[in-house]
Rosetta silent file (secondary structure, phi, psi, omega in degrees, C-alpha in Angstrom):
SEQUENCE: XXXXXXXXXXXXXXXXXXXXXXXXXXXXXXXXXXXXXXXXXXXXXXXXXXXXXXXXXXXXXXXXXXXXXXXXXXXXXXXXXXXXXXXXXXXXXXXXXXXXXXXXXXXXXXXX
SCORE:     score description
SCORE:     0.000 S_00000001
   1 L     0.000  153.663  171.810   -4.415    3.857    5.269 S_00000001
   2 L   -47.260  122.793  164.993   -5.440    0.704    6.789 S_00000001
   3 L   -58.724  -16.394  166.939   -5.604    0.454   10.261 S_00000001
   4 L   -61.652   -2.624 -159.280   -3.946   -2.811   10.361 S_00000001
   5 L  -101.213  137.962  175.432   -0.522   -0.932    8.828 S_00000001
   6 E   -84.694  166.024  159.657    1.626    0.016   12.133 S_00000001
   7 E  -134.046  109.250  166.651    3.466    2.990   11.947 S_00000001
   8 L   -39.244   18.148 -150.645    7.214    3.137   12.664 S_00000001
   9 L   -42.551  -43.741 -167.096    8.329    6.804   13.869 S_00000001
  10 L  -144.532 -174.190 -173.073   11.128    6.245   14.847 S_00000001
  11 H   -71.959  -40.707 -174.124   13.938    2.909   14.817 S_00000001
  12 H   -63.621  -26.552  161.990   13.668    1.866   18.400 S_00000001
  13 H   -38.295  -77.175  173.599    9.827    1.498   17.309 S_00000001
  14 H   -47.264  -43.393 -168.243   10.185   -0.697   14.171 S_00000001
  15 H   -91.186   14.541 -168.388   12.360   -2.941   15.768 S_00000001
  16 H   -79.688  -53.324 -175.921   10.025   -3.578   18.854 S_00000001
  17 H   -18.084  -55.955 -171.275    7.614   -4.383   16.051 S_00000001
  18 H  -100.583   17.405  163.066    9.789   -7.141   14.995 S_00000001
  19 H  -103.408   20.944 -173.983   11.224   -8.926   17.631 S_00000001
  20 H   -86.080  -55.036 -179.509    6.468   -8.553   18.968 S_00000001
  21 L   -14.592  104.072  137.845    5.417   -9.926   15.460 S_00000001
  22 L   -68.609  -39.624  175.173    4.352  -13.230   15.514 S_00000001
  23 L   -92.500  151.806  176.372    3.658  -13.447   12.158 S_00000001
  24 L   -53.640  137.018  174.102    6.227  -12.073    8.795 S_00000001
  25 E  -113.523  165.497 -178.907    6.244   -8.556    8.606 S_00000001
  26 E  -128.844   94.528 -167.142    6.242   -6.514    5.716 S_00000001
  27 E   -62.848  107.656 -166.177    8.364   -3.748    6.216 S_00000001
  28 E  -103.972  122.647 -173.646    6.992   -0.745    3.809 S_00000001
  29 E  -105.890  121.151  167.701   10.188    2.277    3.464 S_00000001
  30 E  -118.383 -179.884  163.904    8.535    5.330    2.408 S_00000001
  31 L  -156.382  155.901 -167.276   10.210    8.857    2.126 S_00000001
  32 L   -92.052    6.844  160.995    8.925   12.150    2.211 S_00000001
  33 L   -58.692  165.384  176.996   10.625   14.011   -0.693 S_00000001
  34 L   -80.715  -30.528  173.788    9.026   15.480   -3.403 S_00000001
  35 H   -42.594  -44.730  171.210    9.666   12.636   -6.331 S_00000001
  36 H   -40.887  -65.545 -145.565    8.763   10.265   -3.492 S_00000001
  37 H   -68.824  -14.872 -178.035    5.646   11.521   -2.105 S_00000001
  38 H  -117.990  -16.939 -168.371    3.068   10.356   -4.765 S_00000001
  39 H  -106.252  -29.398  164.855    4.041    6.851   -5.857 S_00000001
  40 H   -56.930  -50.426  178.845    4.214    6.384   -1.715 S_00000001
  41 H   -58.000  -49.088  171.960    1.050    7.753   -1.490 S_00000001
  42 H   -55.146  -31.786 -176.781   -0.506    5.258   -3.980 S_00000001
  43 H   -80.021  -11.869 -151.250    1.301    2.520   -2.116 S_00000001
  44 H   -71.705  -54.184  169.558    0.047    3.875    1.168 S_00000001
  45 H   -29.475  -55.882 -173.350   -4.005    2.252   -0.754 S_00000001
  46 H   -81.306  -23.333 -174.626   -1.961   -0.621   -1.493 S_00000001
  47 H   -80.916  -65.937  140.852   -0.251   -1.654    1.052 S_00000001
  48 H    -2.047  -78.695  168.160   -3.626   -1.065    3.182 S_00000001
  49 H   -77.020   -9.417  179.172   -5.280   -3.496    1.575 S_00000001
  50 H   -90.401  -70.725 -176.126   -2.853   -6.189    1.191 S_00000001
  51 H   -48.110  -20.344 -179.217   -2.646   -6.136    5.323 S_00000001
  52 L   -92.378  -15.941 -145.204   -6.339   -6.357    6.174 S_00000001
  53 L   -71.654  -60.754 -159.739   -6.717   -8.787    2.654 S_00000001
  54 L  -100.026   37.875  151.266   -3.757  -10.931    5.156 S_00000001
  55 L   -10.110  103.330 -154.035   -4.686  -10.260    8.353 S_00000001
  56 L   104.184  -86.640  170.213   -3.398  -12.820   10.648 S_00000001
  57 L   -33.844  -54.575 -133.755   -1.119  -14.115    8.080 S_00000001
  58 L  -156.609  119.069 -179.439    1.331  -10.481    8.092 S_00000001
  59 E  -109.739  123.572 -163.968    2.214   -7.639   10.037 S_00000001
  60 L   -98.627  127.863  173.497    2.630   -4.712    7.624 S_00000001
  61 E  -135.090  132.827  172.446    4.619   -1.385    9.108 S_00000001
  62 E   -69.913  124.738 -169.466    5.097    2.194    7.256 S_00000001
  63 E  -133.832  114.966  155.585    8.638    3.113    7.843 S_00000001
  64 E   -92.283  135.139  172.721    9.595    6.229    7.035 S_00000001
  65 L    -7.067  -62.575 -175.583   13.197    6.781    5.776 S_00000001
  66 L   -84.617  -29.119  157.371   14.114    9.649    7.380 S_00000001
  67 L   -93.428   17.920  178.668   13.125    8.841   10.771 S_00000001
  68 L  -141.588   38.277 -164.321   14.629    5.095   10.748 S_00000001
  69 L   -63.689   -5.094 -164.228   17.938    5.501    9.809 S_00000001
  70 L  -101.879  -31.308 -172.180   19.368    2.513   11.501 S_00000001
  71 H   -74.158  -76.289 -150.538   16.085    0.335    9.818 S_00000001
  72 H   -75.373   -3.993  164.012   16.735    1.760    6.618 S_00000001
  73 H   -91.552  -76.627  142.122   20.821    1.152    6.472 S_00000001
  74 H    24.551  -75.833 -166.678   20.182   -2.104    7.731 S_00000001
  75 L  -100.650  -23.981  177.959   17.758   -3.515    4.946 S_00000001
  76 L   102.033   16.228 -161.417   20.015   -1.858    2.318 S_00000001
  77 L   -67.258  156.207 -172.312   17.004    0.905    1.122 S_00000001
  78 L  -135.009  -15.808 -154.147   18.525    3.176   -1.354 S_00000001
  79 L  -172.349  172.695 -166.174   14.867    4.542   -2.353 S_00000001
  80 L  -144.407  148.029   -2.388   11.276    4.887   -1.619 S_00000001
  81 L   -86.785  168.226 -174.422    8.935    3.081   -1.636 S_00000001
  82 E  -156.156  147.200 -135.978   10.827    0.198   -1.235 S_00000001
  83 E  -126.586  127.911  149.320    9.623   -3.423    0.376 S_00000001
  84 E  -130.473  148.293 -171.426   11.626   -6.099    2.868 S_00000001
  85 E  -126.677  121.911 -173.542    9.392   -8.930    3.716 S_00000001
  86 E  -150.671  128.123 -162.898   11.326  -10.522    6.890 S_00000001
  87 E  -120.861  138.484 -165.772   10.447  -13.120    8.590 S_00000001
  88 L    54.296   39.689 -163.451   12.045  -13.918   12.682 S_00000001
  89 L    57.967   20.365  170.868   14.131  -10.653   11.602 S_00000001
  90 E  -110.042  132.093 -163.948   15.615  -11.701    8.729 S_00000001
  91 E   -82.744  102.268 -177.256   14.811  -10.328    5.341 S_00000001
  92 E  -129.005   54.021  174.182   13.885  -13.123    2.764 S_00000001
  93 E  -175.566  149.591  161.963   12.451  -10.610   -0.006 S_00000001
  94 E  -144.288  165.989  175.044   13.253   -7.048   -1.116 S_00000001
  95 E  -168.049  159.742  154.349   11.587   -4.828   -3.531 S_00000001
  96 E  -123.334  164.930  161.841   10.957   -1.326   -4.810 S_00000001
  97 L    79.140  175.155 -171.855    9.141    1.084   -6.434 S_00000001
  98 L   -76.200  163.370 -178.962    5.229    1.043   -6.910 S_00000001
  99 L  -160.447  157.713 -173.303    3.515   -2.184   -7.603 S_00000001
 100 L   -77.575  148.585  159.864    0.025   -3.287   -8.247 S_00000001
 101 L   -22.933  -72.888 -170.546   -2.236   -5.136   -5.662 S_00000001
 102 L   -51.514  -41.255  177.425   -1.664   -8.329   -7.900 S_00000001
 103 H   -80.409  -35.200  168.862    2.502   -7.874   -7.503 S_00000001
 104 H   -69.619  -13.403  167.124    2.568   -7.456   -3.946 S_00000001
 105 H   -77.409  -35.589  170.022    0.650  -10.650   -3.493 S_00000001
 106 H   -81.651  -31.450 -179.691    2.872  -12.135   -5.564 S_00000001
 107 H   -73.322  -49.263  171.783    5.976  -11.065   -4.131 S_00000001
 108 H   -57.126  -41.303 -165.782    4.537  -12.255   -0.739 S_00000001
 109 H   -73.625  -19.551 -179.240    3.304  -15.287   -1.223 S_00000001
 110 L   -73.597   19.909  171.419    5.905  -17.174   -2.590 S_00000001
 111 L  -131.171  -28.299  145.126    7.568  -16.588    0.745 S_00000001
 112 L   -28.338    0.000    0.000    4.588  -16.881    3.422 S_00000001
């Protein structure tokens, strides 16, 4: 994964992230099951590349599920992966499931 993508461990983490952020972050919920574990992985590529493509723009952080439980009640995740795009700590996107480069660009930008 991209070195630009933070990694969340645990909830007091994630939220330092987001009151540090200057910029919208794009909070990535993965989970570590087995159904889970491959369509995460493929997002892990995607997600990667969408944070260095907007670098500046977006602070992207891998949140796992199971270790964020307060994050992941919160944002409403019911599944993984699953997307909140939040901007000053407020959530003004959600999404799930795998998506293409081309859809995660699209889901951001009409809110960047």
């Amino acid at each position: 994964m991209a070195r630009r993508v933070h990694q969340s461990r645990e909830d007091a983490e994630f939220d330092f992230i987001l009151r540090t952020s200057r910029v919208p972050v794009l909070a990535y919920f993965t989970g570590t099951w087995p159904k889970a574990i491959e369509p995460c992985r493929a997002m892990d590529l995607v997600v990667g590349g969408i944070a260095d493509e907007y670098a500046g723009r977006l602070t992207a952080v891998r949140t796992d599920i199971t270790r964020c439980p307060a994050a992941t009640e919160r944002y409403g995740i019911t599944g993984a992966p699953s997307y909140v795009l939040l901007k000053e700590g407020e959530a003004v996107a959600h999404g799930t499931g795998p998506m293409t480069t081309a859809e995660v660009r699209e889901f951001l930008d009409g809110h960047l």
